[in-house]
N, CA, C and O atoms as a Tripos MOL2 file, in Angstrom:
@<TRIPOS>MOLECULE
protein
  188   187    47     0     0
PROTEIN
NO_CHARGES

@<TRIPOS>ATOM
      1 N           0.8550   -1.1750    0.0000 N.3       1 UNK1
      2 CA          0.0000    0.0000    0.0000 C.3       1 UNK1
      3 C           0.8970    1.2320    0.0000 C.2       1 UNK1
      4 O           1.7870    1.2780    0.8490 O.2       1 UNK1
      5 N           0.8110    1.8370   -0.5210 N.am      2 UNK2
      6 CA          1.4440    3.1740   -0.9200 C.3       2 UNK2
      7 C           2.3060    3.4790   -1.9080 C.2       2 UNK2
      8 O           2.8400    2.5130   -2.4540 O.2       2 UNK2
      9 N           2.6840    4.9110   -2.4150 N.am      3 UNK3
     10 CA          3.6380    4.5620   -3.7830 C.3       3 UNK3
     11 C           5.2940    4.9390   -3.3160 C.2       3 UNK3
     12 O           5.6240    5.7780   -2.4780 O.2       3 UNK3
     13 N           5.8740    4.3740   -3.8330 N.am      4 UNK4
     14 CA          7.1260    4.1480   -3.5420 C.3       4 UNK4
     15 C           7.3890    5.2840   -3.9940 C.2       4 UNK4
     16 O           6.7570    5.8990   -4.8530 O.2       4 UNK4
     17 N           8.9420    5.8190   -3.0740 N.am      5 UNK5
     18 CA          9.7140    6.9440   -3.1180 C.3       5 UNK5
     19 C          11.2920    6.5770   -3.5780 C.2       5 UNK5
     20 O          12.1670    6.3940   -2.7310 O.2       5 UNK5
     21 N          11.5020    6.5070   -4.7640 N.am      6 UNK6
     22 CA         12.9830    5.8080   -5.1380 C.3       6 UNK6
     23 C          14.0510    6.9350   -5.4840 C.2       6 UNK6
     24 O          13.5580    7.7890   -6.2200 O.2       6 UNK6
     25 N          15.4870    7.1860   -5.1250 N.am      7 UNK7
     26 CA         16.2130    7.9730   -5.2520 C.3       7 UNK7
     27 C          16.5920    8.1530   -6.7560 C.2       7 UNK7
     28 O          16.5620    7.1450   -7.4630 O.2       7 UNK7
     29 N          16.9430    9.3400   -7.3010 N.am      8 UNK8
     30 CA         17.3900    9.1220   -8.6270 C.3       8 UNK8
     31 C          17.9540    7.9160   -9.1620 C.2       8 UNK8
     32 O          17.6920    7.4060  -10.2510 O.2       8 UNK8
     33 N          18.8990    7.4400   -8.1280 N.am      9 UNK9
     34 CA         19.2630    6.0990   -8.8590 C.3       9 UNK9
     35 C          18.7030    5.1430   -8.9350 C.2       9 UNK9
     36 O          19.1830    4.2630   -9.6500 O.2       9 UNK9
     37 N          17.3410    4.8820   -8.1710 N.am     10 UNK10
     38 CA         16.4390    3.9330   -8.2860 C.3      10 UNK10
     39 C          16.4170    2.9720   -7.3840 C.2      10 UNK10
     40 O          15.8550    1.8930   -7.5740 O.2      10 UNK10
     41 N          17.0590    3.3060   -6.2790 N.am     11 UNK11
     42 CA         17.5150    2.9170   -4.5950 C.3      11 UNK11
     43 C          16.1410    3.2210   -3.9730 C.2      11 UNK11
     44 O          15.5730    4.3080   -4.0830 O.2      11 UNK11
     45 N          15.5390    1.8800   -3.1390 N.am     12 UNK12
     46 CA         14.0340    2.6320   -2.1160 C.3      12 UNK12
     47 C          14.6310    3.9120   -1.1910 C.2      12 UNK12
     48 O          15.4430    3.7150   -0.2860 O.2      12 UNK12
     49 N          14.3020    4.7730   -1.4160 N.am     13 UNK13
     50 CA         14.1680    5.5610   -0.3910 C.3      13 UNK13
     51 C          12.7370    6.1270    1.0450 C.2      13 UNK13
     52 O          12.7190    6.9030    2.0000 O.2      13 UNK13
     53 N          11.6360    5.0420    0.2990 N.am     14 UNK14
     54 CA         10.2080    5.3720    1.4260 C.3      14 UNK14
     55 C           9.0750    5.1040    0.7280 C.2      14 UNK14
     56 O           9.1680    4.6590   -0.4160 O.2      14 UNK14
     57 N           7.7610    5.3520    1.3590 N.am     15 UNK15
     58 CA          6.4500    5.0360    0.7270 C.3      15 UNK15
     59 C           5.7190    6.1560    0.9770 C.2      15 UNK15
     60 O           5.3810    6.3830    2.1390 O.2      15 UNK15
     61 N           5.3660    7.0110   -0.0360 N.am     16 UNK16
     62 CA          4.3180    8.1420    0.4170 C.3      16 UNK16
     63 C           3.1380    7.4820    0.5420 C.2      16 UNK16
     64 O           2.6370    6.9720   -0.4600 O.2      16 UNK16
     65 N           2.5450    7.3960    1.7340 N.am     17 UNK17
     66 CA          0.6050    6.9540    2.4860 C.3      17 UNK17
     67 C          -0.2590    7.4450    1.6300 C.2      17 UNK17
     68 O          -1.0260    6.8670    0.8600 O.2      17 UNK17
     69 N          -0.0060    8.9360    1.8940 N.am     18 UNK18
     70 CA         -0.9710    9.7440    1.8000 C.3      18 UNK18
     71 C          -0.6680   11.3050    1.5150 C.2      18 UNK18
     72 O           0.2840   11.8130    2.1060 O.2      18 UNK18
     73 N          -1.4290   12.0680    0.6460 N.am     19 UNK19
     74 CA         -1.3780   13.2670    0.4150 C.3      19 UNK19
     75 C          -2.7100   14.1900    0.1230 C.2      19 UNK19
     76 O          -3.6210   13.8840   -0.6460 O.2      19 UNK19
     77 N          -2.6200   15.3510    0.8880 N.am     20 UNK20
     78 CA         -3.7370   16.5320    1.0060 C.3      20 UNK20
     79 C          -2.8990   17.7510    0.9040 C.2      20 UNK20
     80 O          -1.9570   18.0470    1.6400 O.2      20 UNK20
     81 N          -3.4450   18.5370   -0.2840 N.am     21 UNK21
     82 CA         -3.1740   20.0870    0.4490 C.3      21 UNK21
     83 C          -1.8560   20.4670    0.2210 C.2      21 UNK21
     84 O          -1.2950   21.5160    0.5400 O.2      21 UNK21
     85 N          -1.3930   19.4190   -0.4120 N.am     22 UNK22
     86 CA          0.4990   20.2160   -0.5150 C.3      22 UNK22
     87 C           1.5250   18.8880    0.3360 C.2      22 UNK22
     88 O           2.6560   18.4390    0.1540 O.2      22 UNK22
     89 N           0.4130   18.6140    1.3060 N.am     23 UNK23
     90 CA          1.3250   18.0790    2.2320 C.3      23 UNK23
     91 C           1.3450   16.4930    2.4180 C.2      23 UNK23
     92 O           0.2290   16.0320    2.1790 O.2      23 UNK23
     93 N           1.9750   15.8400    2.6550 N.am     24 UNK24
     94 CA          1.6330   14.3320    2.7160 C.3      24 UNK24
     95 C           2.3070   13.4560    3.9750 C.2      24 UNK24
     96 O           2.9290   14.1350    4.7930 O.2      24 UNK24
     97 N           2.2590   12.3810    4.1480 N.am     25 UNK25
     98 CA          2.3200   11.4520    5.1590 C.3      25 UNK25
     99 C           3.7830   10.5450    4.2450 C.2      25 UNK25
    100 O           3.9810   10.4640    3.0330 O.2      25 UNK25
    101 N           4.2680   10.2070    4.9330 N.am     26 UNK26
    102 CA          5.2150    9.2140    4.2200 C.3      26 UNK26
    103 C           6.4430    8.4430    5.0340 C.2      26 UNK26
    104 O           7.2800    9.1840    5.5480 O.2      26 UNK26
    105 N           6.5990    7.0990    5.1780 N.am     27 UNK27
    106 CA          7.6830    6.7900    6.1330 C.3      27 UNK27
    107 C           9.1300    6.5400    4.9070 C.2      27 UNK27
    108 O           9.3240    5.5960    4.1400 O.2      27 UNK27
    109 N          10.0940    8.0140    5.1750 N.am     28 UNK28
    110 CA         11.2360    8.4000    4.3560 C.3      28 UNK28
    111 C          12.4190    7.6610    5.8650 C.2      28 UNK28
    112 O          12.4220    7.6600    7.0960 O.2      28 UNK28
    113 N          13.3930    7.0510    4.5520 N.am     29 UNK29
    114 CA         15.0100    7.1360    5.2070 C.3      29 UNK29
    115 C          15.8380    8.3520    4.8860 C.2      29 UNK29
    116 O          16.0320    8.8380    3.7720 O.2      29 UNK29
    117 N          16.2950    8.7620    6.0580 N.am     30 UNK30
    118 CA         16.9620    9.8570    6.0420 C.3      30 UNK30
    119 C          18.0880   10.1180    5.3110 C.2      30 UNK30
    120 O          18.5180   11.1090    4.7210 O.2      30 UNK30
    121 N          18.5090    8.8660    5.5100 N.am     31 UNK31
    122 CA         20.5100    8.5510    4.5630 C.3      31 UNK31
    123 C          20.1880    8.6340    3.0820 C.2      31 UNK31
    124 O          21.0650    8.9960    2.2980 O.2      31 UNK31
    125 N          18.9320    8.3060    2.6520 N.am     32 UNK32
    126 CA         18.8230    8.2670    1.5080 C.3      32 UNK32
    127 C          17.9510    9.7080    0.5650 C.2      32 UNK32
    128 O          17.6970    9.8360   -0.6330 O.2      32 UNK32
    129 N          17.7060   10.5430    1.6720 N.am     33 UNK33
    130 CA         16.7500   12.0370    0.9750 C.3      33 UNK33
    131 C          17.8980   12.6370   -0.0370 C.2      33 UNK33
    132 O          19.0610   12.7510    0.3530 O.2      33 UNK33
    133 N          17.5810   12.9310   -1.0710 N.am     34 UNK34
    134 CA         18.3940   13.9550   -1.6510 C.3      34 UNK34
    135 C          17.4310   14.7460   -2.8330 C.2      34 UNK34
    136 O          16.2970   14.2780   -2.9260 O.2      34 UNK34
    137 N          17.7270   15.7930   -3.6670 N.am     35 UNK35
    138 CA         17.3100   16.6430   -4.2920 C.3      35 UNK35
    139 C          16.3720   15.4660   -5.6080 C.2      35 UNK35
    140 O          16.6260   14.4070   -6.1820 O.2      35 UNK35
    141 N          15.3130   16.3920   -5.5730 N.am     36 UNK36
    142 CA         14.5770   15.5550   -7.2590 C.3      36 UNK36
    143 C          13.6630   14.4370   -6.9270 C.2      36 UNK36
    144 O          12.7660   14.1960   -7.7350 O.2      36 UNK36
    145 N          13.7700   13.6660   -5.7700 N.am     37 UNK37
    146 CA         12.7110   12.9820   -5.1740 C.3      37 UNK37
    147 C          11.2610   12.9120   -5.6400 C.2      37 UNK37
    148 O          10.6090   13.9560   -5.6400 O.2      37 UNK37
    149 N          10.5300   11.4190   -6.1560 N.am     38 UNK38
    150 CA          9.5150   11.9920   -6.3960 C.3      38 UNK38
    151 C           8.6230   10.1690   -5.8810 C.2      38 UNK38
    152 O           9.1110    9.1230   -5.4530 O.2      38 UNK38
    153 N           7.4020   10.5220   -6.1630 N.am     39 UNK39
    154 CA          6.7560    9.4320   -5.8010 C.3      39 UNK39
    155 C           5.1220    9.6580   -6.4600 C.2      39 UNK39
    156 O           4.1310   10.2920   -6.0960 O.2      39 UNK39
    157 N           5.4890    8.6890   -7.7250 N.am     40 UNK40
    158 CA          4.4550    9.2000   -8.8670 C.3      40 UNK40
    159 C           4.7810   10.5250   -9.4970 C.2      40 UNK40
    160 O           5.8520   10.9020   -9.9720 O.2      40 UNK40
    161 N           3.4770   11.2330   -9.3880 N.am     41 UNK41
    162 CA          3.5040   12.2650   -9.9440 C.3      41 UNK41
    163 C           3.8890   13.7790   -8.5540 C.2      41 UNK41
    164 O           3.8260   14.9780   -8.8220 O.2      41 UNK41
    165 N           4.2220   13.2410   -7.3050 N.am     42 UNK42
    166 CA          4.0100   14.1960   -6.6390 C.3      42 UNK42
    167 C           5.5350   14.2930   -6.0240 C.2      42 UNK42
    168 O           6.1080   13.2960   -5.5850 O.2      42 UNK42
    169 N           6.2140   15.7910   -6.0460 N.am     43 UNK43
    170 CA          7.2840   15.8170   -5.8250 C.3      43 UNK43
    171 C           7.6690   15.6670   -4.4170 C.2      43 UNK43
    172 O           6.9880   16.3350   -3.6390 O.2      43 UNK43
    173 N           8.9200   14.6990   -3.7300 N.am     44 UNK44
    174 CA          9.0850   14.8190   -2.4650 C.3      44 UNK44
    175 C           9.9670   15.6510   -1.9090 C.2      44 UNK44
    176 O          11.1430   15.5090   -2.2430 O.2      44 UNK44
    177 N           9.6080   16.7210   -0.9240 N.am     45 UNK45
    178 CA         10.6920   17.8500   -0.2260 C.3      45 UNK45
    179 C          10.5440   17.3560    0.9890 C.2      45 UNK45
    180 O           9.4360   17.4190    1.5220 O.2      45 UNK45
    181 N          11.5620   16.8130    1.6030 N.am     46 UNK46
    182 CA         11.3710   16.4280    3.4680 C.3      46 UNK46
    183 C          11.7860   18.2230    4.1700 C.2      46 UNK46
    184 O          12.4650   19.2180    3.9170 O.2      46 UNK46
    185 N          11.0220   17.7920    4.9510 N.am     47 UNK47
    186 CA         11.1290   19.1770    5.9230 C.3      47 UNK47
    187 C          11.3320   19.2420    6.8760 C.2      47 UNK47
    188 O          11.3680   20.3430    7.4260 O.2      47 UNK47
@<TRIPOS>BOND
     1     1     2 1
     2     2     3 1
     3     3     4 2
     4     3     5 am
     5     5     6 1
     6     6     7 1
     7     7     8 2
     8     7     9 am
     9     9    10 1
    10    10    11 1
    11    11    12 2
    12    11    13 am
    13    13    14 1
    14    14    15 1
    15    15    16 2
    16    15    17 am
    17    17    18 1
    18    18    19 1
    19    19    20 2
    20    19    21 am
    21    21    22 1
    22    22    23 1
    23    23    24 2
    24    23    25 am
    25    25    26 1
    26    26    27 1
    27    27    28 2
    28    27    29 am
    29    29    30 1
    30    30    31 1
    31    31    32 2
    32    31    33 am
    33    33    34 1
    34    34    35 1
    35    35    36 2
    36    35    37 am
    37    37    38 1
    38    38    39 1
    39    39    40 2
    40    39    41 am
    41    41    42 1
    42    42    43 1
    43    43    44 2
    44    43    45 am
    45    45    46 1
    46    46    47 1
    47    47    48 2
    48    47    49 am
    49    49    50 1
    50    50    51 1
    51    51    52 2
    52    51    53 am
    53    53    54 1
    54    54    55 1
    55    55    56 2
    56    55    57 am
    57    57    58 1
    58    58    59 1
    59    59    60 2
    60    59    61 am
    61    61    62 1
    62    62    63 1
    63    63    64 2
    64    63    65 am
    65    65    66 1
    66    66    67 1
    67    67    68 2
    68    67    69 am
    69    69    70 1
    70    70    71 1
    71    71    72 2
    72    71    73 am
    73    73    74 1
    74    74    75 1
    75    75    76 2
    76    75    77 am
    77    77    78 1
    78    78    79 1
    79    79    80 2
    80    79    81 am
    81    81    82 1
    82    82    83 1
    83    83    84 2
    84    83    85 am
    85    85    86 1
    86    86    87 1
    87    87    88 2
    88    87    89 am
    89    89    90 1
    90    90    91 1
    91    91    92 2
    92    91    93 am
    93    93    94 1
    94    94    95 1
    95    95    96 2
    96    95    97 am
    97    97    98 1
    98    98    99 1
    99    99   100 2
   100    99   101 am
   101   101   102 1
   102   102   103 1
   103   103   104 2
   104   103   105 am
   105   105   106 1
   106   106   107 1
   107   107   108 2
   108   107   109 am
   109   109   110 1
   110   110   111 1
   111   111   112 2
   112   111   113 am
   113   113   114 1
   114   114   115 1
   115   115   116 2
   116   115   117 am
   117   117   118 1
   118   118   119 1
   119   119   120 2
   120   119   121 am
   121   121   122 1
   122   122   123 1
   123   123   124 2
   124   123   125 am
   125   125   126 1
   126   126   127 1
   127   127   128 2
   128   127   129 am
   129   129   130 1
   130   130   131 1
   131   131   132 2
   132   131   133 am
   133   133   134 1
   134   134   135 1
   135   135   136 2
   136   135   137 am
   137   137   138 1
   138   138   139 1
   139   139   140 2
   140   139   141 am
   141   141   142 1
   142   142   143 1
   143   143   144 2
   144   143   145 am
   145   145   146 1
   146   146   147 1
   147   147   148 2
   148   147   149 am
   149   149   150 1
   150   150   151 1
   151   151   152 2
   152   151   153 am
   153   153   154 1
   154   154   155 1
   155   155   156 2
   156   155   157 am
   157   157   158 1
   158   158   159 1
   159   159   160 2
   160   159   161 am
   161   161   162 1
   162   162   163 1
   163   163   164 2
   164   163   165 am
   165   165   166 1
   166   166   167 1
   167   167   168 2
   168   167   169 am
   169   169   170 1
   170   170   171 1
   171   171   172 2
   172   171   173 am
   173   173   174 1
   174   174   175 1
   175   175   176 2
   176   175   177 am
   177   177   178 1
   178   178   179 1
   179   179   180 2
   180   179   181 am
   181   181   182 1
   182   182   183 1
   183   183   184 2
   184   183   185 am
   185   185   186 1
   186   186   187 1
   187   187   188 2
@<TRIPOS>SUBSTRUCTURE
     1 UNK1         2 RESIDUE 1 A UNK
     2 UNK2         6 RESIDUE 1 A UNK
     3 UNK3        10 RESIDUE 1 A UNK
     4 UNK4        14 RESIDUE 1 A UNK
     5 UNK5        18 RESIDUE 1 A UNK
     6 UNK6        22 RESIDUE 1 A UNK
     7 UNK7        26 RESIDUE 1 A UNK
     8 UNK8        30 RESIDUE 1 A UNK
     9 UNK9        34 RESIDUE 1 A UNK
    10 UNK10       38 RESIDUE 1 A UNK
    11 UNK11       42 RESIDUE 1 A UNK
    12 UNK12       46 RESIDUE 1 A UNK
    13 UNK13       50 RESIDUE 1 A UNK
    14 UNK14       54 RESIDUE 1 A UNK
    15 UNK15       58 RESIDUE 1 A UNK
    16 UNK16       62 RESIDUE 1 A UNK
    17 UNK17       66 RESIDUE 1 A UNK
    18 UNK18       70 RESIDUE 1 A UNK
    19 UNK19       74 RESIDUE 1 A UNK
    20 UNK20       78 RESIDUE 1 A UNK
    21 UNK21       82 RESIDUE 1 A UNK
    22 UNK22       86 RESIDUE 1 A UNK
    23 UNK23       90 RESIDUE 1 A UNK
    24 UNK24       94 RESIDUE 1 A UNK
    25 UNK25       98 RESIDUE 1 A UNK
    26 UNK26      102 RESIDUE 1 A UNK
    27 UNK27      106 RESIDUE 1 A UNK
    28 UNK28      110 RESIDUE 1 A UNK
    29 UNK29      114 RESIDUE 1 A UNK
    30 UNK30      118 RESIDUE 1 A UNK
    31 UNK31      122 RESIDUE 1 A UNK
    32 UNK32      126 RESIDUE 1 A UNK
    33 UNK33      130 RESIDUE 1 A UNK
    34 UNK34      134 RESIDUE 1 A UNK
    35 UNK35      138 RESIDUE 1 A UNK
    36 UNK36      142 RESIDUE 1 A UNK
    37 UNK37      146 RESIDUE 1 A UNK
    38 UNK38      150 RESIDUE 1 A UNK
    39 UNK39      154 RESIDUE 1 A UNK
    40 UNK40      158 RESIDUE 1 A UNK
    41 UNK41      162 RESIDUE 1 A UNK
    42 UNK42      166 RESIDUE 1 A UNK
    43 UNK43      170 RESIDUE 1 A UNK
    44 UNK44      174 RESIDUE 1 A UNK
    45 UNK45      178 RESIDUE 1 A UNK
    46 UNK46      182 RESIDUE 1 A UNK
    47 UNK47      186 RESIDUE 1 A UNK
């Protein structure tokens, strides 16, 4: 259940749950966040 968050290189980096509003739910690894992140169509920025 959820759509996968893979690093440019195509390494798992997490599963976005859920998204409303801009904002979403998602269990991310930290070692692996870097710039360009995406999951589907919705871009990932950790904050």
């Amino acid at each position: 259940v959820g759509t996968a968050i893979p690093t440019p290189e195509g390494k798992p980096a997490g599963t976005l749950f859920t998204q409303a509003g801009g904002r979403g739910i998602a269990y991310l690894r930290h070692d692996r966040t870097c710039p360009g992140m995406t999951a589907g169509e919705a871009r990932v920025d950790p904050l």
